[in-house]
BASELO-798067 format. One record per residue (C-alpha): residue number from 1; y, x, z. Coordinates in steps of 0.02 Angstrom, whole numbers. Layout:
BEGIN
seq;c2;c1;c3
NUM;Y;X;Z
...
REM end
This chain:
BEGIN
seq;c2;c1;c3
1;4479;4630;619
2;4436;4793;721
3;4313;4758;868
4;4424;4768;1013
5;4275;4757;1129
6;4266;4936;1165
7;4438;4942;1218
8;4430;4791;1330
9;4259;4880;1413
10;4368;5031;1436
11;4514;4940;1517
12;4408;4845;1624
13;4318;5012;1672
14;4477;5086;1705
15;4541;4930;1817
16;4373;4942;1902
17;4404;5143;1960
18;4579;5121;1985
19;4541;4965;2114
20;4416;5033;2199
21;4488;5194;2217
22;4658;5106;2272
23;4547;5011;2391
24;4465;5149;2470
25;4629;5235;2493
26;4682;5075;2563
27;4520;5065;2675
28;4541;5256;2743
29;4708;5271;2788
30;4673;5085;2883
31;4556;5170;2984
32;4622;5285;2999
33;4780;5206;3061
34;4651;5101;3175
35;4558;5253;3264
36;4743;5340;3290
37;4776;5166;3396
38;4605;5163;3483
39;4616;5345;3525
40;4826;5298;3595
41;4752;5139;3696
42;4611;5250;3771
43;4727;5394;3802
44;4813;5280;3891
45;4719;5193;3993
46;4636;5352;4055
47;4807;5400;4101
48;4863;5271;4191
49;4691;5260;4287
50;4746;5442;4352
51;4889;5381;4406
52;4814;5251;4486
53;4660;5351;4586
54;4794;5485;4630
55;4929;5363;4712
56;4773;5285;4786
57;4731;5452;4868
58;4909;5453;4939
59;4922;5310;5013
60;4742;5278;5089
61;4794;5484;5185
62;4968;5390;5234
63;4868;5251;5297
64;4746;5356;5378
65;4860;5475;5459
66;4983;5322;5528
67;4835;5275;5621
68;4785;5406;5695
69;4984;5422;5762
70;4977;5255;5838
71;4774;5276;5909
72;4835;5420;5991
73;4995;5364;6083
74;4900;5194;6141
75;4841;5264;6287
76;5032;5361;6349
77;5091;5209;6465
78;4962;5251;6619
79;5000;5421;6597
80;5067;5537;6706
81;5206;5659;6692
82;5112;5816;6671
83;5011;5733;6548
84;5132;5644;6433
85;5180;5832;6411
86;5028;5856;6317
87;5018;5699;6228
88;5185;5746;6170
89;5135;5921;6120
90;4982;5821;6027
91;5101;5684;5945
92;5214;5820;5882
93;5061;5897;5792
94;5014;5727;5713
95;5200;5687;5660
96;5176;5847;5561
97;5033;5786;5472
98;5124;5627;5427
99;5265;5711;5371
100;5147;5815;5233
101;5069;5640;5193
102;5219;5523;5175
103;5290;5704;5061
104;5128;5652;4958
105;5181;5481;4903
106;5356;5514;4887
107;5281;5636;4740
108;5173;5494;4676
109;5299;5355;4694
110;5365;5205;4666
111;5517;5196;4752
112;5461;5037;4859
113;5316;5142;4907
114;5425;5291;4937
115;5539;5183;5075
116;5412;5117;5185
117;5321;5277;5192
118;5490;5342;5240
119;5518;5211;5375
120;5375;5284;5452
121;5409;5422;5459
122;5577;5387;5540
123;5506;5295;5654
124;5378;5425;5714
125;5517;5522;5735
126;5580;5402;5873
127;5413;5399;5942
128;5450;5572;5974
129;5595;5550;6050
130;5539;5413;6166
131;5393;5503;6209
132;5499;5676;6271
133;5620;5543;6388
134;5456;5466;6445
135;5392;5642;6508
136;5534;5715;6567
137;5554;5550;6672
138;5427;5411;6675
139;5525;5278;6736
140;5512;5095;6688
141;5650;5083;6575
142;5570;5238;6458
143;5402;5181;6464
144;5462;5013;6401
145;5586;5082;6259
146;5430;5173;6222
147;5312;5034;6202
148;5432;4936;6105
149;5478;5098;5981
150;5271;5111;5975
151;5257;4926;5921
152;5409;4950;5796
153;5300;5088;5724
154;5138;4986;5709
155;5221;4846;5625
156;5266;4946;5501
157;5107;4971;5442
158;5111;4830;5355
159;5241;4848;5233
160;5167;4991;5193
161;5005;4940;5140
162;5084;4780;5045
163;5199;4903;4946
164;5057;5017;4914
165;4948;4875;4846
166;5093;4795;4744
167;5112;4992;4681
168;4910;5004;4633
169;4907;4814;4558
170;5063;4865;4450
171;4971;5029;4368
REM end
């Protein structure tokens, strides 16, 4: 009978190489499968976290610049005529600057985000208008639509901020 121990040592050899060669192959394209997903998840999240800091910017310049519309009209009820002129010339200038911020986060979106900012906007638009009849005539009926059209405007503020937040908390 013919010693088949040498061929059994070379079959086993073989099954040994083949295996672990299979199994390296196996190993490599796993990780390599696996740093292809890290690098995805971290691509990723690092753009999503620019989406998040930019919309941030945005809104917090939206916020900003609402406030400094409503801190500057506060003070137009005592005011006289000739000077509602100027605060009028002054509110005009600031509507401006809220119209290039609420242009901002239309750009950055959502579309809940995008509607309140717009809301403000339209409403510092009637501001405007309240504030022209208010100094072309400063009687009690103006400064009241006034006041009211100026708390309209504060108020909302609010959704604003709470649609901003939801936006930020979503990304």
């Amino acid at each position: 009978m013919p010693d088949n121990s040498l061929f059994v040592a070379g079959l086993t050899g073989a099954t040994a190489i083949t295996a672990s060669s299979l199994a390296s192959w196996l190993t490599s394209r796993g990780n390599a499968r696996a740093a292809r997903v890290q690098v995805d998840a971290t691509t990723e999240a690092q753009r999503r976290e620019g989406t998040r800091q930019t919309r941030r910017a945005a809104y917090l310049g939206l916020i900003e610049q609402a406030q400094v519309v409503a801190d500057g009209l506060r003070v137009v009820d005592g005011l006289a005529t000739t000077e509602s002129e100027a605060v009028l010339t002054a509110h005009r200038d600031r509507h401006h600057r809220l119209r290039r911020a609420v242009t901002l986060v239309e750009l950055e979106g959502p579309a809940t985000v995008q509607v309140a900012a717009s809301n403000l906007l339209i409403m510092s638009g009637t501001l405007t208008t309240a504030l022209a009849a208010m100094a072309e005539n400063a009687s009690s009926e103006n400064r009241r639509e006034f006041q009211e059209t100026l708390r309209a405007y504060i108020r909302l503020v609010t959704p604003f901020v709470d649609a901003a937040a939801a936006a930020l908390n979503e990304t």
